[in-house]
C-alpha positions, 0 to 999 in steps of 0.5 A: 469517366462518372465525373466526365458524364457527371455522375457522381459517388458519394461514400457511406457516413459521408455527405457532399456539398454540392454549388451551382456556380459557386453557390450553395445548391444541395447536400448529397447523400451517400449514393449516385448522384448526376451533377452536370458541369457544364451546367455549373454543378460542381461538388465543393467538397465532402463531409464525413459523419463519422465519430472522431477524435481529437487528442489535447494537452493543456498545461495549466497550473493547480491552486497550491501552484503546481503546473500539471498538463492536462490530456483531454480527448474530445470525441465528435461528429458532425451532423447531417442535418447540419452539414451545411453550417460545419462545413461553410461556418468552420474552416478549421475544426479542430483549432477551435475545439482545442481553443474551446477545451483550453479556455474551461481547462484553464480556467477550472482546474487552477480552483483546484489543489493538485490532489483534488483535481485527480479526484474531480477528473469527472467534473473537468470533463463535464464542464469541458463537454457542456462548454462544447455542447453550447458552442458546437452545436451552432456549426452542426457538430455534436459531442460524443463524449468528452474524457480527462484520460490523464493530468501529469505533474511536473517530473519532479512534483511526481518524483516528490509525491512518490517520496512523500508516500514511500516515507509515509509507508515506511513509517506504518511499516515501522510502527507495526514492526516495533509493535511486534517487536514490544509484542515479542519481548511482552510474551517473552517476560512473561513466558521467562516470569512463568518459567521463573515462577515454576522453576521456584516451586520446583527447587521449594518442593525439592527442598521440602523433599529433601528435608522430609527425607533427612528427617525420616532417615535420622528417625529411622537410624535413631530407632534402629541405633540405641545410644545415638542422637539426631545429632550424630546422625545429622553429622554422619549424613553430611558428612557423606553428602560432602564426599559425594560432592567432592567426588562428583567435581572431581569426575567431571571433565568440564569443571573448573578448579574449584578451592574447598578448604578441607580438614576435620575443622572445615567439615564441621563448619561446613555441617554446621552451616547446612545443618543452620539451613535445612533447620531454618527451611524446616521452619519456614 
């Protein structure tokens, strides 16, 4: 019924362009407008100044020839001071930001190796954004912001990288392993050395003992006994001891059999040898 009477509504963040027998006459403003038909006014069409946004891939290749698909979303607007160039210059606008974003892709990511162009994400998108500033400006567009949101490699040049980096952990993790491992078997020598170390001190000062002791038991029965040498001594407590011994093997459960030649002959050897020992500890 408004456009029969020739009134017109034109919406917030948007602009008309209006004609009068097909020729540009005025840009509409958001609110009431009276356009008259039969006088020729007519609305050619509306403009929205809202921020949009225009998602592109672009598949290009690094220097060390590695294909990657570059996603770039380009956000903008047009402007209302120049509503009449984006809307009579341009018939599509999104073809030609795409073609622009193509052209700096293209044409800045293949100086860069693959690793690089992760790094430099920033730097793509400035050029891409500079490049459109310069040629959207003259058909009354402004870009908002310009932003790189991803670069993918091929599938298998990711399934690669991630290979490549799985090994390279690995071989930290085995590097630190067997420098543990060395660590452990270090601290273990040395506890073993340490262990040996006391052990020997141990048995030297046992031995010191016992010879202190055998020395002060034939002193003592020397005294008390007249008419006996260290000699006799010597043997009578050997002779024990080697009783001793028989006795303890035999009452163990968890012995072996266990050959000890036995006879008058045998133990005096047998002292003879011990007796050689302790003698020759003693002096050392």
């Amino acid at each position: 019924m408004g456009l029969a009477l020739g009134c017109l509504q034109v919406d917030q963040s948007t602009v008309a362009i209006k004609e009068v027998f097909g020729k540009f006459d005025d840009v509409l403003e958001p609110g009431c407008h009276f356009v008259p038909w039969c006088l020729g006014n007519q609305v050619a069409g509306y403009l929205s100044l809202r921020v949009q946004q225009l998602d592109v891939r672009c598949e290009t290749k690094t220097k060390d020839n590695v294909f990657v698909t570059v996603v770039a979303s380009i956000q903008y607007r047009a402007l209302a001071e120049g509503a009449v160039d984006a809307f009579y210059k341009l018939s599509n606008t999104r073809a030609q930001i795409q073609a622009y974003v193509f052209d700096v892709i293209r044409a800045s990511v293949p100086k860069m190796e693959l690793d690089a162009s992760f790094e430099q994400k920033n730097e793509i998108a400035k050029a891409v954004e500079e490049e459109l500033e310069k040629a959207m400006c003259a058909y009354g567009y402004e870009i908002v912001q310009t932003l790189i949101v991803d670069i993918e490699p091929d599938e298998h040049v990711k399934r690669a990288m991630n290979e490549i980096n799985a090994a390279a952990r690995l071989r930290v993790a085995a590097n630190e392993k067997a420098e543990a491992e060395k660590i452990l078997q270090i601290k273990r020598a040395e506890g073993e050395a340490e262990s040996k170390y006391l052990a020997g001190l141990g048995i030297a000062r046992q031995r010191q003992a016992i010879v202190d002791g055998l020395r002060d038991s034939v002193l003592a029965f020397s005294e008390n006994v007249p008419g006996t040498t260290s000699k006799d001594v010597m043997d009578m407590v050997l002779v024990t001891q080697y009783f001793d011994t028989l006795k303890e093997i035999g009452a163990s459960s968890k012995s072996n059999s266990v050959f000890v030649p036995h006879g008058p002959g045998a133990v005096k050897d047998i002292s003879s040898q011990i007796r050689e020992g302790l003698l020759q500890g003693n002096v050392a």
